[in-house]
C-alpha positions in Angstrom: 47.1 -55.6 -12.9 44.8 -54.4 -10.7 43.9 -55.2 -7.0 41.0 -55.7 -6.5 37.4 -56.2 -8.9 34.5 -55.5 -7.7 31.4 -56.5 -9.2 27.8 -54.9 -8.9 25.5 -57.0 -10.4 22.2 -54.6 -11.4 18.7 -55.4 -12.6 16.3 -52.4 -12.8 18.7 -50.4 -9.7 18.6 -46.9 -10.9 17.0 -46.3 -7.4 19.9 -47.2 -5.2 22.8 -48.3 -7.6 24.7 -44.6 -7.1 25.0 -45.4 -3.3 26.3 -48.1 -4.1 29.1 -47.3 -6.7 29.8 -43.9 -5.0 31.1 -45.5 -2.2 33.1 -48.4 -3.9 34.9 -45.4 -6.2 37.0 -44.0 -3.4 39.6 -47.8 -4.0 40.7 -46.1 -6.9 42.5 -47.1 -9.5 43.7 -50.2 -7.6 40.1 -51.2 -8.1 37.9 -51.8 -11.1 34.5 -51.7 -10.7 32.4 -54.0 -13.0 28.8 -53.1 -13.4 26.9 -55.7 -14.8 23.7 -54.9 -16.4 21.4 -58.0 -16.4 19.1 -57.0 -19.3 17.7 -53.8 -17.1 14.4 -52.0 -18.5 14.8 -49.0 -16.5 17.7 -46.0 -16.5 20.4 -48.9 -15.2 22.0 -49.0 -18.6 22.3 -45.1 -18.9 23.6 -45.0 -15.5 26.4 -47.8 -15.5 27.3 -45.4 -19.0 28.0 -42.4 -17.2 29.9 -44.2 -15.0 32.3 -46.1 -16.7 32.8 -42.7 -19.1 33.0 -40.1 -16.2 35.7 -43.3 -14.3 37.3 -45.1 -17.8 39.9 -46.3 -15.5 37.9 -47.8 -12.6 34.4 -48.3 -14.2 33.6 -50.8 -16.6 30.0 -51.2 -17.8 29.2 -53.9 -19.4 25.7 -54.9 -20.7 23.9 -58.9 -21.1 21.0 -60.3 -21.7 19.0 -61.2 -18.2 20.1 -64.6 -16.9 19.8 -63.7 -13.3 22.2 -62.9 -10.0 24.2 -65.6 -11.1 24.5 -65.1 -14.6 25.8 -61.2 -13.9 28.3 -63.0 -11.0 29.9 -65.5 -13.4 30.2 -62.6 -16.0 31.9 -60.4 -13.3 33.9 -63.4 -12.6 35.3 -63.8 -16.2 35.9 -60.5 -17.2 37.7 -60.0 -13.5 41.2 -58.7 -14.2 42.0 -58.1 -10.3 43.7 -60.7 -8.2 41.0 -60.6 -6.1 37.3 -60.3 -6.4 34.2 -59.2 -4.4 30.6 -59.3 -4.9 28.8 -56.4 -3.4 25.1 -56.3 -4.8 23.7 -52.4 -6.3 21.4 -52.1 -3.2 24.1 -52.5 -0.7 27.2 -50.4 -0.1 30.7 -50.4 1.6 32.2 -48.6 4.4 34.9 -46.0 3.5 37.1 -46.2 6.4 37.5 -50.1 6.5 37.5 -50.4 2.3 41.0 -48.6 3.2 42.1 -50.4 5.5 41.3 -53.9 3.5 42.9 -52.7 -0.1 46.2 -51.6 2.5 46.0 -55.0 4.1 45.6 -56.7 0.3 48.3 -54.6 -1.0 50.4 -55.9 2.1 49.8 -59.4 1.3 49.8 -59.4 -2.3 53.1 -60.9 -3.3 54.5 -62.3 0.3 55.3 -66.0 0.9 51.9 -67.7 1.5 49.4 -67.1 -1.1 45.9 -65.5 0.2 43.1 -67.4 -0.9 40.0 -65.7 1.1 39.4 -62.7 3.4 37.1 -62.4 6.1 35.6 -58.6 6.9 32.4 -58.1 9.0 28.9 -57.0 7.2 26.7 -54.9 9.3 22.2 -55.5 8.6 21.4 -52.1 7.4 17.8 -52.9 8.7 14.6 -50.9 7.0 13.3 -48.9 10.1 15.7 -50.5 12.7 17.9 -47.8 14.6 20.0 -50.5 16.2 22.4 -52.3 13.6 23.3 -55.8 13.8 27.0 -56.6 13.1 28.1 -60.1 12.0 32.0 -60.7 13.4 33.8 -63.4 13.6 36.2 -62.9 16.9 37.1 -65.6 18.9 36.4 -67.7 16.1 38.8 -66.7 13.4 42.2 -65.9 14.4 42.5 -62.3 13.4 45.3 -60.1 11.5 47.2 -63.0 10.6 47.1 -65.3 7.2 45.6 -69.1 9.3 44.2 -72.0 7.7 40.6 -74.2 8.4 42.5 -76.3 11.2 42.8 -73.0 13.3 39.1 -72.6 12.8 36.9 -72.2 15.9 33.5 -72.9 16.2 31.1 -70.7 14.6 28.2 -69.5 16.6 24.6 -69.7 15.2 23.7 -66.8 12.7 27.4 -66.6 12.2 28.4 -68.1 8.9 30.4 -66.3 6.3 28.5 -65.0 3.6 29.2 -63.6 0.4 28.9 -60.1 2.4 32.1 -61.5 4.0 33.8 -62.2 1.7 36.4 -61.9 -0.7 38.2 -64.4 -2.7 41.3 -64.7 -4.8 40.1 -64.1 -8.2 42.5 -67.0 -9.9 40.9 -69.7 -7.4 37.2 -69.1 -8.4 38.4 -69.2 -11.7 40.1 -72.4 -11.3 37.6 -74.1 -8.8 34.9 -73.9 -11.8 32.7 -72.0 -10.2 29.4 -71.5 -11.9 26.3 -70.4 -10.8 22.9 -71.6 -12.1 21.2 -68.2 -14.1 17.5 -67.4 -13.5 17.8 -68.6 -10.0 17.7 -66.9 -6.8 19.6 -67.7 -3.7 22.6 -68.3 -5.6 24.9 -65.8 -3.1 25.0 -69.1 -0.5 26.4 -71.2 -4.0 28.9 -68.8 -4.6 30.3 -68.8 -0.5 30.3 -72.4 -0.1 31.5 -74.2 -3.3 35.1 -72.8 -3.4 35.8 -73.6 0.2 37.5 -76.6 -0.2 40.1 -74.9 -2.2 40.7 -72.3 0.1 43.8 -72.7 2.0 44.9 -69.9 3.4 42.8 -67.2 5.0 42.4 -64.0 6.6 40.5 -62.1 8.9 40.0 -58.9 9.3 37.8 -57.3 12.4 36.7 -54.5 10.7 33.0 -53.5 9.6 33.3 -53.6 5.6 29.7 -54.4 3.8 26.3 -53.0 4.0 23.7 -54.9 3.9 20.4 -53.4 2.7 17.3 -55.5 4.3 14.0 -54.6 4.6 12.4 -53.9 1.6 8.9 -55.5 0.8 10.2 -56.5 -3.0 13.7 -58.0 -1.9 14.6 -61.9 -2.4 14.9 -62.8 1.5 11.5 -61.3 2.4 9.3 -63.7 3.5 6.8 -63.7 1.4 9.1 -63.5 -1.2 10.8 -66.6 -0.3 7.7 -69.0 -0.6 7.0 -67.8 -4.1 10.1 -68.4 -5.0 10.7 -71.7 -2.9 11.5 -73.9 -5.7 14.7 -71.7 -6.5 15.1 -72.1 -2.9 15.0 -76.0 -2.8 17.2 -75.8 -6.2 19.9 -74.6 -4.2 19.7 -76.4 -1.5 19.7 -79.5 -3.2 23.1 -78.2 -5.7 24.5 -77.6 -2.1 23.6 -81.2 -1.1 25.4 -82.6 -4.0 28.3 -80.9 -3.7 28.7 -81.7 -0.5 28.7 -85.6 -1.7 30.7 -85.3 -4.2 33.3 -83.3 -2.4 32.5 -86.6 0.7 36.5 -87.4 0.0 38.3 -84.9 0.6 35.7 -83.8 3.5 36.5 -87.2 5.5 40.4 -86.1 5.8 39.4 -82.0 6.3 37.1 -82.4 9.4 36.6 -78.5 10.7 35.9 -77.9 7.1 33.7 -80.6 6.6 31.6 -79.5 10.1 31.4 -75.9 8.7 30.1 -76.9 5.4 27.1 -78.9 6.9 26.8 -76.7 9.5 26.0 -74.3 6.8 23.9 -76.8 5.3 21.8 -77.3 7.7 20.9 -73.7 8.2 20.2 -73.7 4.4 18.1 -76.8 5.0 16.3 -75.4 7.9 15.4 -72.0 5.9 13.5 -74.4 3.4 12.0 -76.5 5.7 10.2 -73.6 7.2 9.8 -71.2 4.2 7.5 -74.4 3.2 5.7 -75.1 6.5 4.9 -71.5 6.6 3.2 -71.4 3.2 0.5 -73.4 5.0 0.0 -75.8 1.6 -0.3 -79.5 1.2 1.3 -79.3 -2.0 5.0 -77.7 0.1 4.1 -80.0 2.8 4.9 -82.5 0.3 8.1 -80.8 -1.2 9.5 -80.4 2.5 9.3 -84.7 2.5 10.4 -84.9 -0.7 13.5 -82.7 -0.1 14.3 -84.5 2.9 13.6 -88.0 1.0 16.3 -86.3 -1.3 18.8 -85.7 1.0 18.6 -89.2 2.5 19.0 -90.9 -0.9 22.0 -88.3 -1.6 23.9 -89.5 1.7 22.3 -91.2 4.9 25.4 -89.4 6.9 24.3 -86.4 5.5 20.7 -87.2 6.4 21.7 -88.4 9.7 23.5 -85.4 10.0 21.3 -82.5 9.4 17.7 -84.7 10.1 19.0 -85.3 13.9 20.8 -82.2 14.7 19.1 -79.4 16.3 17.2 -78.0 13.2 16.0 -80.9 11.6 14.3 -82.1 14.6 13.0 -78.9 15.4 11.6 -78.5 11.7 10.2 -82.2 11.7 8.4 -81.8 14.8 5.5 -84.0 14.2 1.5 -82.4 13.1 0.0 -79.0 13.1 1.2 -78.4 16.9 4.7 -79.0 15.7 4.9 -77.1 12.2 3.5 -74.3 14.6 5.9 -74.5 17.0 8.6 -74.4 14.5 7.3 -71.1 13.0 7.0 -69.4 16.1 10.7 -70.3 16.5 11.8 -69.6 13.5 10.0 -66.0 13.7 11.7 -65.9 17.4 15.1 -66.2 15.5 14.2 -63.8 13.1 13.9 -61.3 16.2 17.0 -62.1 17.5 19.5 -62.6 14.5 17.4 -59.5 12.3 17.3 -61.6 9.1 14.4 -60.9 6.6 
């Protein structure tokens, strides 16, 4: 069996996919590497071929019809033969030195007493045109180089959740947990992060700068502009995220860190929406913005209370134009400082 699978989930990435696999190849054959071709029109194909022929026993290639990011997650998912997995996407790309150290520290773990559910690395913006990189860590809030579970959880710091950059989680548990993600729907990244946690139990972190994150570019899915086209995708996750947070209401009541990290994360989710549609400047997302929140009150009024109350929400329902203004000046004033989009 092997280690670790990664997938790379491609659409039309013969630009930039090759920095991507190249550095993912040096795991070896611990690893297997799953390139998932999501109905590409471009050389994709041909490349994830030469791959998986020049590698037969790290490469696999395999070859769908489009359904989206998700649809080419939940296909690396159940073709996954590694006991754990990782997402890295074909733009972005891992660091040698710590992928070493985390397969050693995976390999150490694998088979001890307490089974390893999810591990924690950094991820570092690789910012278009930006010198300076901005690394997300977690110290001082996850206990590090030992296995710990959510009741040793700190508090996380704004613009200091775990994504799926993060992230990696035992294969068997995503498997288990359900997990499906919605094809032909962006944003889904935050679905796959956040509906497993409340079956992780056991957890590790370590401080080390693993994942690359390519940002920038005019065309990606977390550009700006890119964002308010796609908004309803947007507001269709947020909502999935919104339900599963009440049907998981339960279990959440007895798990309290983890239910404060989960809407936490929500509300960050909640707040990106809120201000992708005030910034779009129409009447018509005006009115999806009070319909989402209508939503969310009708889901759960704790919920509501919750994220409408906080910090965000009052600062995204500021009342008139002088308020929606306000609110993009400091959403584009956190933009500077955490370098997202």
């Amino acid at each position: 069996m092997k280690l670790l699978s990664i997938t790379v989930p491609c659409y039309n990435s013969e630009k930039y996919m090759r920095k991507c696999i190249d550095s993912l190849l040096p795991g070896g054959e611990d690893v297997e590497i799953l390139i998932v071709d999501d109905g590409s029109t471009d050389a994709t194909a041909a490349i994830a071929d030469e791959y998986a022929e020049k590698y037969p026993a790290i490469v696999k290639a395999i070859h769908k019809e489009n359904g989206g990011h998700g649809s080419a997650v939940n296909t690396g998912i159940e073709n996954a033969a590694g006991l754990y997995f990782k997402v890295v996407d074909s733009d972005d790309w891992v660091s040698d030195t710590a992928y070493g150290e985390i397969l050693d520290k995976l390999t150490e773990l694998t088979g001890g007493e307490e089974v390893l559910d999810m591990l924690i690395a950094n991820y570092v913006y690789e910012k278009e045109g930006e010198k300076r990189k901005k690394v997300i860590r977690y110290r001082h809030v996850l206990p590090e180089d030992e296995i710990f579970t959510w009741n040793d959880v700190h508090r996380f710091h704004k613009g200091q959740y775990i994504l799926m950059h993060s992230v990696i989680f035992r294969t068997k548990l995503l498997k288990d947990c359900g997990l499906k993600l919605p094809e032909h729907t962006f944003y889904v990244d935050n679905l796959f992060v956040f509906e497993p946690l409340p079956y992780v139990k056991k957890m590790y972190y370590m401080d080390v700068n693993f994942y690359r994150y390519y940002i920038g570019r005019a065309d990606q899915s977390v550009n700006e502009k890119v964002m308010i086209g796609r908004i309803d995708q947007q507001l269709k996750v947020n909502k999935i995220m919104v339900d599963y947070v009440t049907a998981k209401k339960q279990f959440l009541a007895t798990h309290k860190k983890l239910r404060n990290y989960m809407l936490n994360y929500l509300d960050i989710i909640t707040t990106v929406s809120s201000i992708m549609l005030i910034c779009s400047g129409t009447d018509e997302n005006l009115e999806k913005k009070n319909e989402l929140w209508k939503y969310i009150k009708q889901k759960d009024p704790f919920v509501f209370f919750r994220l409408r109350y906080g910090l965000l929400g009052s600062y995204t329902n500021l009342p008139g134009k002088g308020g929606r203004k306000i609110s993009v000046e400091g959403y584009k004033l956190c933009q500077r400082f955490f370098k997202f989009n």
